[in-house]
N, C-alpha and C positions, 0 to 999 in steps of 0.2 A: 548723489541725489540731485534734484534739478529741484529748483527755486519753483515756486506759485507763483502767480504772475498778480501780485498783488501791488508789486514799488511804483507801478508805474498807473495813473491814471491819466482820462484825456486831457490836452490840452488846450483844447477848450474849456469854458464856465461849466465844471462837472457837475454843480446846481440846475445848470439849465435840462438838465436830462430829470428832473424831478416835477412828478406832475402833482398838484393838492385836488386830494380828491375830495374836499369839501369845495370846492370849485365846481359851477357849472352841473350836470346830471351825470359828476363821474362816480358817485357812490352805488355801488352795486344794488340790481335788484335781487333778494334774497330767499324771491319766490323763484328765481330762474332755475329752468332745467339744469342739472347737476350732470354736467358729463366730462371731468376733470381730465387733464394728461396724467397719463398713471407714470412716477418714475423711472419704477422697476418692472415692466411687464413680465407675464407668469402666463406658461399654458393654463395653468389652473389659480383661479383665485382661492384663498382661503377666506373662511370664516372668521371673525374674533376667537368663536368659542375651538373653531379645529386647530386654531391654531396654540391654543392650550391643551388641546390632547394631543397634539405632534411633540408640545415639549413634553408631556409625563409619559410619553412611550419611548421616547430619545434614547441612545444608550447610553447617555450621559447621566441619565438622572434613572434609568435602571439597574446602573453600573453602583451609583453609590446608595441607591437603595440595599443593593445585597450588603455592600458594605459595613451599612449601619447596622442594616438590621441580624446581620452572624447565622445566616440559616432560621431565624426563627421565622415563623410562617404569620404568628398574631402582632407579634412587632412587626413584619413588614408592609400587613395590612393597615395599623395605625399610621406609618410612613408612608404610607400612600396617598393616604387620607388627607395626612396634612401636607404632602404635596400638591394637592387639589385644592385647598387652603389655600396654601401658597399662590398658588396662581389664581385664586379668585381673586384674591389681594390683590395682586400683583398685575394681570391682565387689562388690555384697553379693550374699548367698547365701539361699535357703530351706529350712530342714528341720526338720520338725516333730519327728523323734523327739529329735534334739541338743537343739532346745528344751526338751525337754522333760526331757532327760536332766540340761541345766544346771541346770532350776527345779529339782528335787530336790537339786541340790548345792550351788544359793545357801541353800537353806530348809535343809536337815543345817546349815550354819552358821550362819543368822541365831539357829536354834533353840540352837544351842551357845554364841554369845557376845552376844547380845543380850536384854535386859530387854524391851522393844516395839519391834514396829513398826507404828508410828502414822500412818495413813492417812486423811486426811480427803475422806471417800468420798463426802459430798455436792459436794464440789470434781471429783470425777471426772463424778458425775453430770449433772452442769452442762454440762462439757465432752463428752460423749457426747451432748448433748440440742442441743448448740451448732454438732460437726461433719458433714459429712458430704457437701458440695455442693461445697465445694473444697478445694484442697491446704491440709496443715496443718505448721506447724512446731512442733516442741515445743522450747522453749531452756530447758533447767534450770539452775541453781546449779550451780557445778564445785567442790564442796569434796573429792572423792576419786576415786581409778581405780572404785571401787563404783559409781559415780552409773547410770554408761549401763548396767550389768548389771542391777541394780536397779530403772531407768526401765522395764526391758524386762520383768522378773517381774511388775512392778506389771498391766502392760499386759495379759498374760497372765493375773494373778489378776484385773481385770474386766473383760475380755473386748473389751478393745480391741484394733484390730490393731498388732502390734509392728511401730516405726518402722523406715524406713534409719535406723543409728546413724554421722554421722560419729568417726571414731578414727583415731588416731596411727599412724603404722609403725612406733613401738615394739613394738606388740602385734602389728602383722603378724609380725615378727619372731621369733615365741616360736612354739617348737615344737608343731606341735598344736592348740594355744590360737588361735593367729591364727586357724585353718582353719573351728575350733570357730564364732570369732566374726561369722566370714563367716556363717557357716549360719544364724546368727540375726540377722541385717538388718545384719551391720557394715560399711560400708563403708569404705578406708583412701586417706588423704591423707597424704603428705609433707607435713615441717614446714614447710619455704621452695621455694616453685618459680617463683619469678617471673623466675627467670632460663632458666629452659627454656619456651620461648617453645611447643612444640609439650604437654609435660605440662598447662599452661595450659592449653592450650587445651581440649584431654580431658577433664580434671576440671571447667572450668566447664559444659560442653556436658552431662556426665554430671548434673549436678547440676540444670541444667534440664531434663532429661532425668524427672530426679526427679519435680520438680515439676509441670509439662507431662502427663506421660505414665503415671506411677507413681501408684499409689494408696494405699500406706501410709502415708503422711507422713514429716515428716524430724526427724532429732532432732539438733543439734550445739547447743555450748556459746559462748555468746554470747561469753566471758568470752575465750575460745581458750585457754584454759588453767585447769590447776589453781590456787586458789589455796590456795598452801604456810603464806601467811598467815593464811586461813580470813578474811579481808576481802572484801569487794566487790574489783572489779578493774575500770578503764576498759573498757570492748563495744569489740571489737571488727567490724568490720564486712564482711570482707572475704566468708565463707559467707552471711553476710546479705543482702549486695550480690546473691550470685550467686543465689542463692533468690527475688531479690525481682522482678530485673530481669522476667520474665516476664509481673508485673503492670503496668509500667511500659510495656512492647511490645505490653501488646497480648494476649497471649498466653492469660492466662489472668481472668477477670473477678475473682476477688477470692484473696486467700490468708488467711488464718488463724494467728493466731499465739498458742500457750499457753505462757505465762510458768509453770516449775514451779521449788517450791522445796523443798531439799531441804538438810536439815542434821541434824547428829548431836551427840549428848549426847559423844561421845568419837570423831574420826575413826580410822580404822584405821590412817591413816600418820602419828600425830602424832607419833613420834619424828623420821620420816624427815622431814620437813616441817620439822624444829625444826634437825635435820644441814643440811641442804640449804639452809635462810635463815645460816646461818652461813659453806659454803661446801663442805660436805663435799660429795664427789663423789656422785650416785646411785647405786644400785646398779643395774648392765643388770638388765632387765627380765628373766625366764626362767620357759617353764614348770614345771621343776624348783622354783625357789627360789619360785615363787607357791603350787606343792602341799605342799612344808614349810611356810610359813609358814600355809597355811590348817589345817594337822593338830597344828601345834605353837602356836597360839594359846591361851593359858590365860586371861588376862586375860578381865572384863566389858566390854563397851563401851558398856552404858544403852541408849537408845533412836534410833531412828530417826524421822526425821518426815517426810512428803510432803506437799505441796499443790499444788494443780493452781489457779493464777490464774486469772480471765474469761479467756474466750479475747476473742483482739483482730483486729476487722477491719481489716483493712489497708486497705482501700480506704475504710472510714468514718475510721479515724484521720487518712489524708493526706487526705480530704475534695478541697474544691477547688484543692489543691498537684497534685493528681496528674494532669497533664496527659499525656495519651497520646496527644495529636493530634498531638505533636509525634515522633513517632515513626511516623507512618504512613505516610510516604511511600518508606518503603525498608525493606526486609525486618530480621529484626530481628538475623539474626545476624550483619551486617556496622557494627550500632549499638552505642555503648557508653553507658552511663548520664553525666546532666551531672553537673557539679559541684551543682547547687540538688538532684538526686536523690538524689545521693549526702549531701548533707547532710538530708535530708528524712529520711535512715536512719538518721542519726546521731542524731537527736529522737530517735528510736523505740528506736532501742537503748538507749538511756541511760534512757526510761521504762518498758523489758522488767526493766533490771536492778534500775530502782526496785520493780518490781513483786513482784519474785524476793524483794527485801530485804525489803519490808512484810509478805510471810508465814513470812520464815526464824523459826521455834523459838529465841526466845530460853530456854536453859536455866537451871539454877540457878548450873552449874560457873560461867557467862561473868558473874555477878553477883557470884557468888565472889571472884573472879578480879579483879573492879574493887576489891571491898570491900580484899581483903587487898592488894593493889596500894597502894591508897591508905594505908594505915595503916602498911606499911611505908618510902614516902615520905616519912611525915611522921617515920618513924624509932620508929615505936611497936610494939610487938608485938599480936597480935591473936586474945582469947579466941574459942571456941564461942559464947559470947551473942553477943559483938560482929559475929560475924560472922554471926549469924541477923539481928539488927538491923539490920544494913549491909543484907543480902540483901532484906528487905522492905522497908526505904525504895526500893531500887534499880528494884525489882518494881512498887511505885507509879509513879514517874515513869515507868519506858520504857512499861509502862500506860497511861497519860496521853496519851503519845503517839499509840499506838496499834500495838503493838509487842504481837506473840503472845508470849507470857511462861509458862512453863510451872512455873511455881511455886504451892503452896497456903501462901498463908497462915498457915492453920488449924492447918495440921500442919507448921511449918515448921522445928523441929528434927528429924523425921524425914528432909522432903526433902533439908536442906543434911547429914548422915549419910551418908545415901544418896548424895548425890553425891561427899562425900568419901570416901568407899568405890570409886567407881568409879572416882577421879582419886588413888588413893592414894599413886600413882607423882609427884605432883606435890607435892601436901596432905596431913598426917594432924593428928590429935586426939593432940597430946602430955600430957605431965604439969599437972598443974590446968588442965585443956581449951584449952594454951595451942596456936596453930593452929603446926604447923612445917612450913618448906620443903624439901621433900627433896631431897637431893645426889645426881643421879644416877652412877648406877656406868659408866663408860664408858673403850672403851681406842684408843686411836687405831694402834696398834703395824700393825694388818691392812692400814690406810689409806695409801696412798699418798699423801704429803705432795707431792710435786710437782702431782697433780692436782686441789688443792684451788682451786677456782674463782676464786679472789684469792689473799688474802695464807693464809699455810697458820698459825693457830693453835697455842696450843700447849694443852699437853692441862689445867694447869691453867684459862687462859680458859675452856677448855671446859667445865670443870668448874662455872667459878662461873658464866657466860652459861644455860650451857643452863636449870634453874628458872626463871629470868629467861623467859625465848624460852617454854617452856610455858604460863607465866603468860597471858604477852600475846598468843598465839594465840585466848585463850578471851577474853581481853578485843576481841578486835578485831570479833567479830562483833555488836559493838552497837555500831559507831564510823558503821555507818546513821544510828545513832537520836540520837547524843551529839555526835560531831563538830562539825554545825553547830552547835548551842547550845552550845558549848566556846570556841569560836573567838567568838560572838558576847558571849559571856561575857568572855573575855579583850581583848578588843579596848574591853568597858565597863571594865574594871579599869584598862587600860592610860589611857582618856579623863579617869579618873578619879582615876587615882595625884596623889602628892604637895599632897594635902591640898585635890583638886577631887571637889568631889561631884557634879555636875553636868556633863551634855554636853549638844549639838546631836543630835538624832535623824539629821539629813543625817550629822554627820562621823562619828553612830556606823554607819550605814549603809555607807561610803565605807571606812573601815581594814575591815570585816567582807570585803566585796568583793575590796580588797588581800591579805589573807591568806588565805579562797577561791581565789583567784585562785592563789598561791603553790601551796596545797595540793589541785587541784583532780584530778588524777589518784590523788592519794596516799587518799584519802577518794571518791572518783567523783564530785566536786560539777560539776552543768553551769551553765554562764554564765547558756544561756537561762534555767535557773527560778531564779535568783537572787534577786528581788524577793519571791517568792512565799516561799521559803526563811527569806529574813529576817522576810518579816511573821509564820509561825509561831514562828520564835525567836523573834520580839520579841514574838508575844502569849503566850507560854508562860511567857517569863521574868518577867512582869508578872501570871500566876498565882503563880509561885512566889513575887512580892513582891520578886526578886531587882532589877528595874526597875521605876519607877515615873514617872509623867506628873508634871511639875512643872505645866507649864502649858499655853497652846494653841499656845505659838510652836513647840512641837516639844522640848522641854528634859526630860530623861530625870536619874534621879535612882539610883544604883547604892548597892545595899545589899547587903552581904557574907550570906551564909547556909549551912550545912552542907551546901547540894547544890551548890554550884561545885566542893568538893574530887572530888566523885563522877565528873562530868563533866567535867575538867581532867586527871583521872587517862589518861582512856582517850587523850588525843592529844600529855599530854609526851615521850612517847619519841620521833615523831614531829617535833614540835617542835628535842630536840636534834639529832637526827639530823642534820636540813638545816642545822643550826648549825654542827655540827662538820665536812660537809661543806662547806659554803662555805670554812673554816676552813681544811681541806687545800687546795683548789684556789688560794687566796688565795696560802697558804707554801709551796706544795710546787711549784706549777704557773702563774708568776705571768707567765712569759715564754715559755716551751713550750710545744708542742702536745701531746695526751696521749689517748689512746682510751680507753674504757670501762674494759678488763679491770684496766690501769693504772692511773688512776682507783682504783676499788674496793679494790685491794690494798694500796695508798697509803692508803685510807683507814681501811680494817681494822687496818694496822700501828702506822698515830697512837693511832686508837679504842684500840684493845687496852692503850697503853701507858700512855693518859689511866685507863683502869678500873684499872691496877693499880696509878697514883700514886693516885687516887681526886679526880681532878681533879671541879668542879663543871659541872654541865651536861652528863653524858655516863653516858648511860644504857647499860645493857649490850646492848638494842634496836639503839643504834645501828649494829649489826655486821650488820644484817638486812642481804642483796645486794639483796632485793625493793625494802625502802625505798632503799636509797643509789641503785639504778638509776632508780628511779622521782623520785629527786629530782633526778639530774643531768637527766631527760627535762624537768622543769618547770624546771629554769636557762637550760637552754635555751629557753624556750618564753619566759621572763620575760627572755631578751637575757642573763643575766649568763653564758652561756658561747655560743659560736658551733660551729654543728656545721659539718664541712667532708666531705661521700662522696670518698671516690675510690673510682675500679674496685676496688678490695678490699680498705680501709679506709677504717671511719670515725673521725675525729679531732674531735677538738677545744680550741680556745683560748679561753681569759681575758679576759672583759673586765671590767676591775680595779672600776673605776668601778663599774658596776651590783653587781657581786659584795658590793662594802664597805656597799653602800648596803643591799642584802636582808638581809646580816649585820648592822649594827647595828640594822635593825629588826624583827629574829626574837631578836636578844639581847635587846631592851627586853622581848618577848614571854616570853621564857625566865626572864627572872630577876623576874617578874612570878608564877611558879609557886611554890606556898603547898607545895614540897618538898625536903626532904635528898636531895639527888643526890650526894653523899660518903659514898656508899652502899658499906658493908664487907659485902661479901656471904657471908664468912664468918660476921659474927655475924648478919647479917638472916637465915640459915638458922636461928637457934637463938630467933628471935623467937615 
């Protein structure tokens, strides 16, 4: 397989390729003639509506008609029916003036709470010059409900044609608004259908239906979800599967895939995101409370940023993996893809999202956010200099990297200003510019406490967790850039404690690996580029001087330096987390079987109690449901629990051994961190 061509961006200021189109008369007119580039050109265009009766004539979906329905003639006509159903549900819509009606009400608001929106238009140019001969997929970054509205204005303001958008049945479900978002390419999936054997079958059939037959291209979220984190999140693969298989049968000669990335100086739901990793319920989705909340927004939210990745040929990526002979001998929609296919997608998606990552906007706020992290750790308070200082070392490194970094220098007391002006609700400038944490004002009284996702908090935790949860939202999206060389940094500490200066390049190789391994969904690390992974850590931290070549047998020489504290910051809480849950399953759960929900709430109850004695190693993070879920997915994965399905529960058991064994060697890992985790979060707010 050949690599995307995502590692490498210009070397020149890759910012300066970003035009703000709240600048100057660059906001689109939205009465303009509509004559878009079509992606996928078609002798023949289809309809919305033909193209739900091309899928209910398919032999795909007449094939398990007869199926279902056993020769009976009235049953087959009922299964008809509600395949017509199905795809009413299911199906996007066209209409130009809705289009057009919403760009005027995304732009009244971008123009009301945003600084820029920042477009790097040589990125689109590229991909308009790139599609056009075959089906194209666009999979953006999922950081907000914004993303698909916005993908689609963008499209609009350069004259691309706007995608099918796939979406949630939450949104179908909103008065109005679902109907709206039909009209402009949305089309709506159910969360889980793998157990309705006939829905399956519809939505896959429609979706190559998409691709096959459709000429706009398709736009879903690689990611399948938001994340509340604001981190990278493991690809999912299952739309992608269904998108792909076509090139895989035969079907279609090649597909197209544009990795886009999309982040914000301030997301829209960052409160809701900071409630909801804690455990508080959502709130239903409604078109009522979405037009309050768009007319009652007072706050700034800085800037937005788009890039549009190389587009990726699919068929050059898989190279010669992509055998399609093997699918020739029988039609394709009685074929399901191998397991070697299906892992061929898994490459791919895992180097989409790398791709997504290498041009997400790193802002000022997320440098911030490390800086004042770190110096609260270490139990110090943190001036305006200090934390201009912080901010520009920070800026060098993920630079280095190669990391889009949106910070000047030049003027770098105005930016890091500016940003704490926008994050004021987090951040402000107190008395002798000392930097302080604000206490949010919050009342749980509305909340239904039995519906709280786990264990149900109390409103002080809440009070001292949530600055905390803020913080680290904005730290997390440079845990791309920092993660690996974190882990490869601690794993040299760890080689090197108790008075060794000196390790084996293999054993430091081999723990990096080990605890990769551990944290590989939590941070998105893939096995396969693991090598490659480490040889950039290890040539990076031998700039930094941090390791150094003793000799030629391989013997590495570790030297302590003020940029470990930087990049150690962003993956402690992480760290305790999987500590402290090991911790619970060990005491609470050591002979018992126990399911997720259970699990969590049990561990939320410990956590909470540990923060209010101010026990060591347990950070206010560790209450995230995102990380505790995703840690128990990797205990399992690493054998230290066993998952057991049954028809309508999943469980799981203990096993003691491996569990004691991860735990005492993420504790060596833990207490190897250069930080005050006896952290009084009442006074760290007055720091």
């Amino acid at each position: 397989m050949s690599q995307p061509n995502c590692d490498k961006l210009p070397a020149v200021d890759y910012l300066q390729q970003y035009k703000n189109l709240l600048v100057g008369n660059r906001l689109p007119n939205l009465r303009k003639k509509w004559d878009p580039l079509i992606p996928c050109r078609k002798d023949r265009y289809l309809t919305p509506e033909q193209l739900k009766q091309l899928v209910a004539r398919s032999p795909r979906i007449l094939k398990i008609l007869d199926e279902m329905s056993e020769n009976d003639k009235a049953k087959k006509k009922q299964l008809t029916l509600t395949v017509r159903q199905m795809l009413d549900e299911i199906g996007l819509a066209r209409s130009l003036p809705v289009i057009r009606w919403l760009g005027i009400c995304i732009q009244s608001t971008i123009k009301k709470i945003c600084t820029g929106v920042y477009v790097n238009e040589a990125s689109i140019e590229n991909v308009k010059r790139k599609v056009g001969s075959h089906p194209v997929l666009y999979l953006p970054s999922h950081r907000s409900y914004s993303d698909f509205i916005l993908m689609s204005y963008l499209c609009f303001t350069y004259d691309l044609e706007i995608p099918g958008i796939a979406a949630g049945m939450d949104f179908h479900g909103m008065v109005g608004m679902g109907n709206m978002l039909r009209k402009t390419g949305a089309f709506f999936m159910r969360r889980t259908f793998a157990t309705d054997k006939l829905y399956w079958y519809v939505f896959k059939e429609y979706m190559h239906s998409l691709v096959t037959a459709y000429h706009t291209g398709i736009e879903f979220f690689i990611e399948g979800t938001r994340s509340r984190s604001c981190k990278a999140l493991p690809p999912k693969i299952g739309l992608l599967s269904m998108a792909l298989e076509p090139l895989f049968m035969g079907e279609v000669p090649d597909i197209t895939i544009v990795p886009v990335s999309i982040s914000y100086d301030r997301p829209l739901e960052e409160q809701l995101f900071v409630y909801e990793l804690l455990g508080v319920p959502k709130p239903k989705e409604s078109t009522m409370g979405l037009i309050r909340s768009v007319l009652t927004i007072e706050d700034r939210y800085g800037g937005m940023y788009f890039d549009f990745g190389d587009p990726i040929s699919v068929k050059e990526y898989f190279g010669d993996s992509l055998n399609r002979f093997q699918h020739a001998l029988e039609p394709a929609h009685v074929q399901n893809l191998t397991k070697n296919e299906l892992a061929l997608i898994f490459d791919l998606a895992h180097d989409v999202v790398s791709c997504q990552q290498r041009r997400i906007v790193i802002n000022c706020f997320n440098l911030i956010a490390i800086c004042y992290s770190y110096r609260m750790y270490l139990g110090q308070g943190t001036t305006f200099d200090q934390l201009c200082e912080g901010v520009i070392i920070l800026s060098g490194l993920l630079r280095r990297q190669g990391a889009v970094v949106a910070v000047d220098p030049s003027r770098i007391r105005d930016v890091v200003k500016e940003s704490l002006r926008i994050h004021c609700n987090i951040l402000t400038i107190g008395r002798d510019e000392k930097i302080v944490l604000e206490k949010p004002r919050i009342s749980l009284r509305d909340v239904n406490r039995v519906k709280f996702k786990a264990h149900a908090l109390t409103e002080d935790t809440m009070k001292n967790t949530l600055p905390i949860f803020y913080i680290q939202i904005y730290v997390n999206p440079c845990l791309y850039w920092c993660s690996s060389v974190a882990i490869t940094i601690l794993c040299a500490q760890q080689l090197t404690a108790h008075g060794k200066r000196k390790t084996q390049l293999g054993k430091l190789k081999q723990s990096v690996e080990k605890l990769r391994l551990i944290f590989a969904n939590e941070f998105v690390f893939y096995t396969v580029r693991d090598d490659r992974d480490f040889a950039k850590d290890l040539q990076l931290l031998k700039n930094y001087n941090i390791l150094s070549d003793e000799d030629a047998q391989g013997q590495l020489s570790y030297h302590e330096s003020h940029v470990t504290g930087y990049y150690l910051t962003t993956i402690a809480p992480f760290l305790c987390c999987y500590l402290q849950l090991l911790h619970v399953i060990d005491t609470k759960f050591p002979t018992k079987s126990f399911n997720e929900k259970e699990l969590l709430a049990t561990a939320q109850e410990y956590i909470e109690k540990c923060l209010m004695s101010h026990n060591t190693l347990t950070h206010p993070y560790c209450l995230s449901l995102d990380s505790l879920s995703i840690a128990l997915g990797a205990f399992n994965n690493l054998g230290c629990v066993t998952k057991i399905k049954n028809s309508d529960l999943t469980v799981y058991t203990a096993n003691t051994e491996s569990i004691r064994e991860t735990h005492r060697l993420l504790q060596s890992y833990c207490q190897l961190l250069p930080f005050n985790y006896l952290l009084d979060y009442t006074v760290a707010s007055k720091l």
